[in-house]
Backbone bond lengths (Angstrom), bond angles and torsions (degrees), N, CA, C in turn:
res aa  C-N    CA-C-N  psi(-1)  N-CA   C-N-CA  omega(-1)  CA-C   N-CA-C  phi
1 X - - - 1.452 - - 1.516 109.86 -
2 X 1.441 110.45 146.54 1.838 125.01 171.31 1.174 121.45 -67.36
3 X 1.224 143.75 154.47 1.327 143.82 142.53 1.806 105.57 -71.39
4 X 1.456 117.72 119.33 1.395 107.12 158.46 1.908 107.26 -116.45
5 X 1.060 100.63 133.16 1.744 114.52 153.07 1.258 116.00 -60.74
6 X 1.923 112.23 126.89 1.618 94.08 -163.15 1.849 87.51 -137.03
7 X 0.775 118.09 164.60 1.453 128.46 165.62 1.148 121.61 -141.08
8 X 1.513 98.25 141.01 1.767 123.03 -134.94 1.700 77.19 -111.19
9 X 1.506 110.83 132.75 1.284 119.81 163.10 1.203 125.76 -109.43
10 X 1.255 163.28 127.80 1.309 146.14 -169.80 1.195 121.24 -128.93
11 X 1.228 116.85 140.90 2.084 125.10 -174.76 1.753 106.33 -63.52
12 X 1.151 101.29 -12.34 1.679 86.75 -168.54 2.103 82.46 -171.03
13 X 1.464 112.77 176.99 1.187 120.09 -175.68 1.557 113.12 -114.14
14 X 1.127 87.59 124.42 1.844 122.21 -149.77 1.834 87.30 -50.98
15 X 1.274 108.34 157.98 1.668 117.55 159.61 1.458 122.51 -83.42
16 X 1.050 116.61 -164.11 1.784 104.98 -176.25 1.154 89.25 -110.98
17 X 1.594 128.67 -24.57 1.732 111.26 161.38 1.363 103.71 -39.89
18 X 1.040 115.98 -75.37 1.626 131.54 -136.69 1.606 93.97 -64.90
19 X 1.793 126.69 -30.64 1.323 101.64 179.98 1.353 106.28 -109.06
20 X 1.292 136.75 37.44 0.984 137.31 131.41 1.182 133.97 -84.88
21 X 1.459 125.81 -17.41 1.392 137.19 157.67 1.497 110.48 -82.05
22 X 1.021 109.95 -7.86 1.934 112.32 174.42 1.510 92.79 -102.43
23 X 0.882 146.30 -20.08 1.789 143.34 -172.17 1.737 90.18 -100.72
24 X 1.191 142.82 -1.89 1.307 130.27 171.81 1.424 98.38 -99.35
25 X 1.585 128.83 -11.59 1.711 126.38 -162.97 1.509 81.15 -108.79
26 X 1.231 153.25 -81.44 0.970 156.72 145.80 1.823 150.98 -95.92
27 X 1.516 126.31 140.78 1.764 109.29 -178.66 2.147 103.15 -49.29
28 X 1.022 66.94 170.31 1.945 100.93 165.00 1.388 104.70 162.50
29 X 1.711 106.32 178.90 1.340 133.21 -173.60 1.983 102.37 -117.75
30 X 1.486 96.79 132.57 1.777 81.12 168.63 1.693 89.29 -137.95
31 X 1.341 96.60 171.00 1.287 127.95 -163.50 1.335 119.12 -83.57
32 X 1.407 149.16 175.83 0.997 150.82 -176.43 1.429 112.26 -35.72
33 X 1.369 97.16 -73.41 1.660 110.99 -164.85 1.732 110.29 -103.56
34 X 1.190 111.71 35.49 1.178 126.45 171.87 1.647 133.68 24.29
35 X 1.912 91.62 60.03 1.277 129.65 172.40 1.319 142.09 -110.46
36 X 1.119 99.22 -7.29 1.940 135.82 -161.56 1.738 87.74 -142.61
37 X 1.208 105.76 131.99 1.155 136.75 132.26 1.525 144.50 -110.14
38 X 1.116 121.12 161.45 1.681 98.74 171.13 1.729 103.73 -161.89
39 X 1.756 113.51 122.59 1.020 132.55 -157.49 1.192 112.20 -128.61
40 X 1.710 131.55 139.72 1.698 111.89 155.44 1.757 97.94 -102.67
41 X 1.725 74.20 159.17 1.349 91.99 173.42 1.872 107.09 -157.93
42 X 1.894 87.25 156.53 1.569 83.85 -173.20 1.417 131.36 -96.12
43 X 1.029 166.10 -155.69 1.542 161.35 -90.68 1.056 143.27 71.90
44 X 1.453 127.44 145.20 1.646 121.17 -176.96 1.669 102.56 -91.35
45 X 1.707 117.84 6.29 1.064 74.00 154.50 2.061 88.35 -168.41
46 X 0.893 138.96 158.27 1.581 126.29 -174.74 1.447 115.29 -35.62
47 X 1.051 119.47 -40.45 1.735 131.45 179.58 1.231 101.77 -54.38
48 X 1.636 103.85 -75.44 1.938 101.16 178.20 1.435 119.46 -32.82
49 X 1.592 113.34 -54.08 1.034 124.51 -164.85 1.381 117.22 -45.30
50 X 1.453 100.79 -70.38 2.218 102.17 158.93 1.455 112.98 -32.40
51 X 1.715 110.33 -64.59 1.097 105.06 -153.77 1.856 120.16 -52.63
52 X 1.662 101.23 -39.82 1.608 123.03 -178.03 2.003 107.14 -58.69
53 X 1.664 104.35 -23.38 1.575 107.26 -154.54 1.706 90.58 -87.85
54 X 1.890 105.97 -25.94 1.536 92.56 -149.44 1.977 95.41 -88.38
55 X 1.329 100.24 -21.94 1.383 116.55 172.97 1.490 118.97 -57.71
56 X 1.292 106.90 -33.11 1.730 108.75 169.19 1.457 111.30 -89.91
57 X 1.477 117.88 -40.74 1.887 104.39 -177.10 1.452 112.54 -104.68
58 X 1.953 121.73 -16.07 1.353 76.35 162.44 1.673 151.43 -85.76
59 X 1.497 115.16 25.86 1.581 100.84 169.04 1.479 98.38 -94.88
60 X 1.483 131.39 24.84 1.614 120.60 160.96 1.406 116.55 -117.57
61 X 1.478 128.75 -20.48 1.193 135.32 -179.93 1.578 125.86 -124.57
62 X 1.296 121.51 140.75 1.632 112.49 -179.33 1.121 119.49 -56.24
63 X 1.394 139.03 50.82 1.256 148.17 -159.18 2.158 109.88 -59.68
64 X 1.320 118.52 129.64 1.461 119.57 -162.22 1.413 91.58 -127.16
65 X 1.466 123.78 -65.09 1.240 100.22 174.45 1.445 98.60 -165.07
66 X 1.309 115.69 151.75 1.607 146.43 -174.55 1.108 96.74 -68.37
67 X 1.343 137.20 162.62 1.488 136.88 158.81 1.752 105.34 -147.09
68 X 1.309 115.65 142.76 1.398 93.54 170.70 1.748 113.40 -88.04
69 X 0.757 155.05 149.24 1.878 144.44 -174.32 0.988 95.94 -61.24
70 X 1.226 114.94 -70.95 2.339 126.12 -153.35 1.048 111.13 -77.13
71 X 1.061 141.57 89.29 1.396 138.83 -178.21 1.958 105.74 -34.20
72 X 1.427 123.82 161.26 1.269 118.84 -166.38 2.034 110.53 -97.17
73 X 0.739 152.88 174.54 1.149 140.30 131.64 1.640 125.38 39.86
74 X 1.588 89.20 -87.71 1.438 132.20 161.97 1.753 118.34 -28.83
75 X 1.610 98.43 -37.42 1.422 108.07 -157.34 1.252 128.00 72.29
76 X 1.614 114.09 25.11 1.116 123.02 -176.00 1.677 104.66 -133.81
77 X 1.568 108.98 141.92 1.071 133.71 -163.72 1.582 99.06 -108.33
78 X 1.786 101.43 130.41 1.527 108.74 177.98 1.533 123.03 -76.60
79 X 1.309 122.54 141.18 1.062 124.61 177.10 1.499 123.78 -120.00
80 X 1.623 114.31 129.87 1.804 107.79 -162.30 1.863 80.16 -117.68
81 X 1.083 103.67 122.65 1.480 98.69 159.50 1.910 121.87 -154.47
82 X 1.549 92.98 136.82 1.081 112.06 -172.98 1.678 132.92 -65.87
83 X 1.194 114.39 81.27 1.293 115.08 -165.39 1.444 114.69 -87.35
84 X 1.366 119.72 148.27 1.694 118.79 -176.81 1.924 108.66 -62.49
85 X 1.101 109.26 142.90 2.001 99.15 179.79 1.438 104.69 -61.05
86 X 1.213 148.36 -4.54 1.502 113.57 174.85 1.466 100.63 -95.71
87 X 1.325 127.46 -27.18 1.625 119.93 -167.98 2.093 79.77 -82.49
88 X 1.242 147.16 -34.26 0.896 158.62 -179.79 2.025 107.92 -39.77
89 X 1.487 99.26 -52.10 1.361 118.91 -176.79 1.938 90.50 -99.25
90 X 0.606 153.68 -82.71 1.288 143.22 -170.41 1.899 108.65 -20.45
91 X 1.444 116.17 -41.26 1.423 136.61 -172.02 1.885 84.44 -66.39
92 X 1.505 104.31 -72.03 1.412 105.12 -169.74 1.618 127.78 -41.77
93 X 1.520 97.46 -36.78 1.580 109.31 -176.40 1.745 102.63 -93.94
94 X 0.654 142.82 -18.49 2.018 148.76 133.73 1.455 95.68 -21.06
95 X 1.381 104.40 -81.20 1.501 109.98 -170.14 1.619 120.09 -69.23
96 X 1.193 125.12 -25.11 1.344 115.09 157.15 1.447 131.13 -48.58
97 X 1.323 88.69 -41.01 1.632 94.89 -165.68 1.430 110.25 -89.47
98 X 1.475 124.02 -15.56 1.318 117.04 161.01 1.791 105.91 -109.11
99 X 1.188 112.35 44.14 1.456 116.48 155.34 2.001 110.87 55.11
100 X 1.272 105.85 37.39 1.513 105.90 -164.00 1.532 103.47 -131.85
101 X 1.219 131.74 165.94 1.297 139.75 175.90 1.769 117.66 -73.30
102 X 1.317 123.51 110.28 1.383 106.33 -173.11 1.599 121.45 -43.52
103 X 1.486 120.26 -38.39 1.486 104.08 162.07 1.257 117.46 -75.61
104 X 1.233 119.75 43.89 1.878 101.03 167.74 2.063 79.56 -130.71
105 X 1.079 98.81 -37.23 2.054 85.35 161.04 1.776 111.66 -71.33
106 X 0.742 131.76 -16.03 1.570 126.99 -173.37 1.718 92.03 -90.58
107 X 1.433 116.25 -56.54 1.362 96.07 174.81 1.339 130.72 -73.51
108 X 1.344 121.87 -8.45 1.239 115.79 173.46 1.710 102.99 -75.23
109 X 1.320 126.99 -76.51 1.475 121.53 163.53 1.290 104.23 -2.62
110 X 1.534 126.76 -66.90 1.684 118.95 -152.07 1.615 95.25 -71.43
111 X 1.005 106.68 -47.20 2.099 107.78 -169.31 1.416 103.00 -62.67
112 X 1.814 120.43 -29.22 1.464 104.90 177.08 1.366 116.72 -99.57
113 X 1.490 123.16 3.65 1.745 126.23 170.41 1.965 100.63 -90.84
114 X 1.804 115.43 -12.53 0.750 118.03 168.35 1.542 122.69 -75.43
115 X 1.039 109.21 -40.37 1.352 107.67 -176.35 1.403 124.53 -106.01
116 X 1.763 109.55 13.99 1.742 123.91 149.84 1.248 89.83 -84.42
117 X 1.095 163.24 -76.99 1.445 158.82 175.82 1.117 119.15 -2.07
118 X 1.612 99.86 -62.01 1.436 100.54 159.65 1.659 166.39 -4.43
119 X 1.612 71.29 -79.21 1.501 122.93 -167.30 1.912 88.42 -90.65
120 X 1.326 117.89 -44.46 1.349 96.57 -177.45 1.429 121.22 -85.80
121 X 1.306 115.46 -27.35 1.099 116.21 145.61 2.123 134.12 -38.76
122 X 0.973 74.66 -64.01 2.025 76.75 162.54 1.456 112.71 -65.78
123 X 1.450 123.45 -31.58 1.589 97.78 177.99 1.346 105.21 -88.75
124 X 1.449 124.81 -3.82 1.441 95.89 172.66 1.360 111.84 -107.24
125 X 1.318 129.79 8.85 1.583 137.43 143.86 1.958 88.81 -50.29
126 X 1.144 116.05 -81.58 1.748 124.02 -160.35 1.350 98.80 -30.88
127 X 1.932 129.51 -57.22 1.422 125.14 -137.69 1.735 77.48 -92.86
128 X 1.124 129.68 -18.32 1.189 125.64 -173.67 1.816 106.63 -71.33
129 X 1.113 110.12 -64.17 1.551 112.87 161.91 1.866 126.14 -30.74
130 X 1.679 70.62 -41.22 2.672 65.07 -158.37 1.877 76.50 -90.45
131 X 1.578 139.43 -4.82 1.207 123.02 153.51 1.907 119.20 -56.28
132 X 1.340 123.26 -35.89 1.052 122.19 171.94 1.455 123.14 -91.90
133 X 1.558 121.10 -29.98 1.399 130.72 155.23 1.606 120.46 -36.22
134 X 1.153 100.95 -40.70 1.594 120.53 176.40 1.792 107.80 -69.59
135 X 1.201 124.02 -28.32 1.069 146.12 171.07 1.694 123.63 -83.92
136 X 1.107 118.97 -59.85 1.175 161.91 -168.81 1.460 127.71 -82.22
137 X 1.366 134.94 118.42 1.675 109.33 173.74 1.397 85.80 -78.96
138 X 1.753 118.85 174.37 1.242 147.01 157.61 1.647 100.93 -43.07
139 X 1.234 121.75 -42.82 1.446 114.12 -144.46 1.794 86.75 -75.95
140 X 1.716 115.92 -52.23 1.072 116.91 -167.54 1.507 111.85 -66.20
141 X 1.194 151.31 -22.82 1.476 161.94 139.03 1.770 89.65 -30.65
142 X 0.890 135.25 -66.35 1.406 127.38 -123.75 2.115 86.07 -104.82
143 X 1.298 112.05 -2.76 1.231 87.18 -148.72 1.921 68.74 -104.07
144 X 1.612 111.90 -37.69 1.895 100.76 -169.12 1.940 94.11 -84.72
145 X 1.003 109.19 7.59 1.976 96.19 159.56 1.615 98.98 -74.09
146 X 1.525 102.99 -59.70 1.884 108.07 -177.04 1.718 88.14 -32.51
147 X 0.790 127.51 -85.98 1.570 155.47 -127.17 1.598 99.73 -71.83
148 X 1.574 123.44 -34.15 1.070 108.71 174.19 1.766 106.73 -95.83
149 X 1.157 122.85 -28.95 1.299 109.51 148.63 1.170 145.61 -58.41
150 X 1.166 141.54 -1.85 1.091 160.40 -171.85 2.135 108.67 -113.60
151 X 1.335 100.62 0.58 1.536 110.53 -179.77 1.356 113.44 62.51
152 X 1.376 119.85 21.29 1.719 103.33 173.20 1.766 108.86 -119.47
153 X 1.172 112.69 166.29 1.370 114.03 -165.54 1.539 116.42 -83.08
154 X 1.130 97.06 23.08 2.259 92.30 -168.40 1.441 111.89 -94.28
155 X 1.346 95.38 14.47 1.558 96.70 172.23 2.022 89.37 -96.85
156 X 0.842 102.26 -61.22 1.843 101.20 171.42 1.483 111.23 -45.94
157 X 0.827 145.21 -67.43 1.566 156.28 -159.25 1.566 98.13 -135.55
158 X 1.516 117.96 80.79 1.473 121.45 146.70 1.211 151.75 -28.97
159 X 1.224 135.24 113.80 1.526 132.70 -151.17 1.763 98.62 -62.93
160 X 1.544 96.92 152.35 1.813 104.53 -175.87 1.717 87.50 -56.66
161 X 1.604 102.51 165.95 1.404 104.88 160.23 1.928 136.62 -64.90
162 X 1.661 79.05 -13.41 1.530 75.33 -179.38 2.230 110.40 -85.33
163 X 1.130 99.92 1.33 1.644 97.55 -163.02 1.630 92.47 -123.92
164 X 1.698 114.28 108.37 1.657 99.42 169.21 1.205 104.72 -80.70
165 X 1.593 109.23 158.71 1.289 150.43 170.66 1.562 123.63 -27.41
166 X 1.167 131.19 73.44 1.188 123.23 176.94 1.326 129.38 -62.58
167 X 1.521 135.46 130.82 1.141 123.48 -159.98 2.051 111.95 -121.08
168 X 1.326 88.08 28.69 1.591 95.55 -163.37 1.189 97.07 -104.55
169 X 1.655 149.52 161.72 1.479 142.09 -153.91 1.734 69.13 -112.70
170 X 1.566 106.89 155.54 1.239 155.91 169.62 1.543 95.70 60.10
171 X 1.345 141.65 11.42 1.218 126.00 132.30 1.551 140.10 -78.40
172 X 1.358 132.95 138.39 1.192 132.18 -172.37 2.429 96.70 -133.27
């Protein structure tokens, strides 16, 4: 059997019950706000691996979705996810009727709710922009993006006029 790296996704942020009764089934590491996890686990093959991990913790944790870490070969990263049985059978009868494997309809769904996501996401970055453009010259937009990317505060509190803007972390 493999070692796979898996990442633990969660619907909501686990209690200290719940990851202390998941740290008695198996170790991992979780994250700040105790939504992310990240565990190995073994299998003959990445698939098993989710499938064996989600079978032991989810009746202790809000489990959302499995991930494998390393992407495979492929460059593609496995996905175990827990769907309710009627959207479960709705997936199955999708794929019957156009003659296809329910995960090759589950991943198509995810790659195309992925990439409306996207797309709505970027236009409301855009209407968000020509909202401050309208406000704003270009230069001043472009100069506190530098500025808040770059981790310093002169997009909040602007340098006097006599000192330009440094945009490098621990210079001011």
């Amino acid at each position: 059997m493999h070692q796979y790296a898996v990442e633990i996704s969660l619907t909501r942020p686990a209690t200290a019950r719940e990851l202390d009764r998941a740290r008695r089934r198996m170790p991992f590491a979780a994250n700040a706000d105790r939504t992310r996890l990240m565990t190995v686990h073994s299998g003959t093959s990445p698939g098993r691996a989710l499938h064996r991990l989600r079978r032991r913790l989810d009746d202790v944790l809000p489990i959302d979705v499995l991930t494998t870490y390393y992407p495979d070969r492929d460059g593609r990263v496995l996905l175990n996810v827990g769907l309710p049985q009627d959207l479960h059978a709705l997936i199955r009868r999708e794929a019957a009727a156009s003659g296809r494997r329910p995960r090759d309809v589950l991943g198509e769904r995810i790659t195309t709710g992925l990439a409306r996501e996207r797309r709505e996401r970027r236009h409301r970055l855009e209407s968000q922009l020509q909202g401050l453009l309208a406000q704003h010259t270009p230069q001043d937009v472009l100069a506190c993006a530098a500025a808040l990317l770059a981790s310093t505060p002169d997009c909040v509190n602007p340098p006097s006029p006599r000192r330009s803007p440094r945009c490098h972390r621990g210079t001011r």
